[in-house]
C-alpha positions as CSV (number, residue, x, y, z in Angstrom):
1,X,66.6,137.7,156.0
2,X,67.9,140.2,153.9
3,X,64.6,142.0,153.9
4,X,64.6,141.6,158.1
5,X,68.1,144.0,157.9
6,X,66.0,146.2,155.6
7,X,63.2,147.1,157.2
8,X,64.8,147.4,160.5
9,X,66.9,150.2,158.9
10,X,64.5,151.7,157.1
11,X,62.1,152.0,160.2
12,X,65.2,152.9,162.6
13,X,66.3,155.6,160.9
14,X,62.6,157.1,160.4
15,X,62.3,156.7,164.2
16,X,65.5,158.1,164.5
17,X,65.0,160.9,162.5
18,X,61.6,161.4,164.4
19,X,63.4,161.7,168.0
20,X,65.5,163.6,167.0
21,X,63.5,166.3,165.6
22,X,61.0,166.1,168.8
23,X,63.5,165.8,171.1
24,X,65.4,169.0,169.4
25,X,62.0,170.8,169.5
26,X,61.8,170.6,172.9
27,X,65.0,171.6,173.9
28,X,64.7,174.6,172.0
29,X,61.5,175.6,172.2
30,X,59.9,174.7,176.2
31,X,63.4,173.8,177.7
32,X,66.1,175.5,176.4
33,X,68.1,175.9,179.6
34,X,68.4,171.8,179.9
35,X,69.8,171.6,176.6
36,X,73.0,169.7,177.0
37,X,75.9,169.8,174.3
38,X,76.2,165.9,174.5
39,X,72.6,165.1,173.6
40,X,72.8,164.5,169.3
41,X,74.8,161.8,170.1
42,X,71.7,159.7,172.2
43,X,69.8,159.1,169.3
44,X,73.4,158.3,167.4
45,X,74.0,155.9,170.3
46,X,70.4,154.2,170.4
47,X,70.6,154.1,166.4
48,X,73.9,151.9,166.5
49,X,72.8,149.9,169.5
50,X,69.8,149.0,167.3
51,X,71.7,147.6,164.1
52,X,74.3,145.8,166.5
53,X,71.1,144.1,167.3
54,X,69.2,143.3,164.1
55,X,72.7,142.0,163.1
56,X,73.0,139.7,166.3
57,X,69.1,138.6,165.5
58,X,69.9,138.0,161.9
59,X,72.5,135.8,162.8
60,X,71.1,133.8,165.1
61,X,67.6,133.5,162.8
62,X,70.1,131.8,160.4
63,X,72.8,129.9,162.4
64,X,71.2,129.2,165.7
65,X,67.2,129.3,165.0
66,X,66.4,127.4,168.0
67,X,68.1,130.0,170.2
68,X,66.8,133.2,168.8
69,X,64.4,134.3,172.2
70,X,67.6,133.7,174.0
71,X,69.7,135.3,172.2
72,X,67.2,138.3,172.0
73,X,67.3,138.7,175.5
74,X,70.6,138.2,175.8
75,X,71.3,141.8,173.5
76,X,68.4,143.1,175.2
77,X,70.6,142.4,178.9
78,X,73.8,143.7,177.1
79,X,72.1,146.5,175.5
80,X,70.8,147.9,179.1
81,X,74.2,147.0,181.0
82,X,76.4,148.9,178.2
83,X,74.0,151.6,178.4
84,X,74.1,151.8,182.1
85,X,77.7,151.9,182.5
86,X,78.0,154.1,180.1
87,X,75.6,156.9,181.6
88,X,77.1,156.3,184.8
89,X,80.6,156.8,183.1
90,X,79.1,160.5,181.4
91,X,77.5,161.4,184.8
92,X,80.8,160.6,186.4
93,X,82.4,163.7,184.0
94,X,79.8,165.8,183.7
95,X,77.9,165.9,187.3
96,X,76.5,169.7,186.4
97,X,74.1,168.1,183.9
98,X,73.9,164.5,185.3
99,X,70.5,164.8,186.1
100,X,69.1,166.0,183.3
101,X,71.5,163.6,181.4
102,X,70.2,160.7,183.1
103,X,66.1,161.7,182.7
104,X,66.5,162.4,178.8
105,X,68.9,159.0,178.6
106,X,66.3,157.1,180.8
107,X,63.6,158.5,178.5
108,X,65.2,157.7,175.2
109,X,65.5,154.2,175.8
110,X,62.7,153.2,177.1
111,X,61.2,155.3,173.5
112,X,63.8,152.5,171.5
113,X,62.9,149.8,173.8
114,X,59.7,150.2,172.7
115,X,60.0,150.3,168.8
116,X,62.4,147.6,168.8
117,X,60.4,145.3,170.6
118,X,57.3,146.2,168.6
119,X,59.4,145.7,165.3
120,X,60.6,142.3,166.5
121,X,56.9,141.3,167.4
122,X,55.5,142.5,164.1
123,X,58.4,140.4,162.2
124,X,57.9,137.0,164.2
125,X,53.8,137.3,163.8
126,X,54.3,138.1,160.1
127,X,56.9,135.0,159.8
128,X,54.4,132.6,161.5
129,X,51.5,134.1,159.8
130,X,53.5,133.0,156.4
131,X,54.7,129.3,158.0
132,X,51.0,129.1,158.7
133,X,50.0,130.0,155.6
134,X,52.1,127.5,154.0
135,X,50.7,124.6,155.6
């Protein structure tokens, strides 16, 4: 599972990387005026979010196999209500750029939701692929 922790870094911090760089484009290029100062530390935030869960996944893949969808979700449940609370929490402090805050978070998210469930998908086909192969 070694290779699992790997990959997911490898392609997390390419995606990362990639957001970033977009996302930094557009800010200063077509939106400059809805840059807020808070915003590097999104992608930071999604980034570590993502290895707390290819850690948890690892885990369970080795401890608790049977339980690995349910554990899956559960980070998946934990990941949103963390990440809820804590927008909530920056909106609470900074209510001049809330909005903006809130689109660009909502955005985000969705963008790591997205690659994270794709990566997981790709990993468990390519793991029964091999079991079948095996047979």
């Amino acid at each position: 599972m070694l290779l699992l922790k790997r990959n997911f870094l490898l392609y997390i911090t390419i995606y990362t990387l990639i957001i970033f760089g977009i996302s930094t484009a557009i800010f200063d290029f077509l939106i400059p005026k809805y840059y807020f100062v808070s915003f590097p530390f999104l992608p930071i935030y999604f980034y570590l979010m993502g290895l707390f869960g290819v850690w948890v996944y690892n885990w369970s893949l080795q401890n608790a196999p049977a339980k690995t969808a349910f554990i899956y979700l559960a980070v998946r449940v934990i990941t949103i209500i963390v990440s809820v609370l804590g927008a909530l929490i920056y909106c609470i402090f900074d209510r001049k750029e809330a909005v903006v805050f809130l689109l660009t978070f909502a955005i985000i998210y969705v963008m790591y939701l997205i690659f994270e469930t794709w990566f997981y998908y790709t990993f468990e086909f390519s793991q029964k692929h091999k079991r079948m192969n095996k047979e």
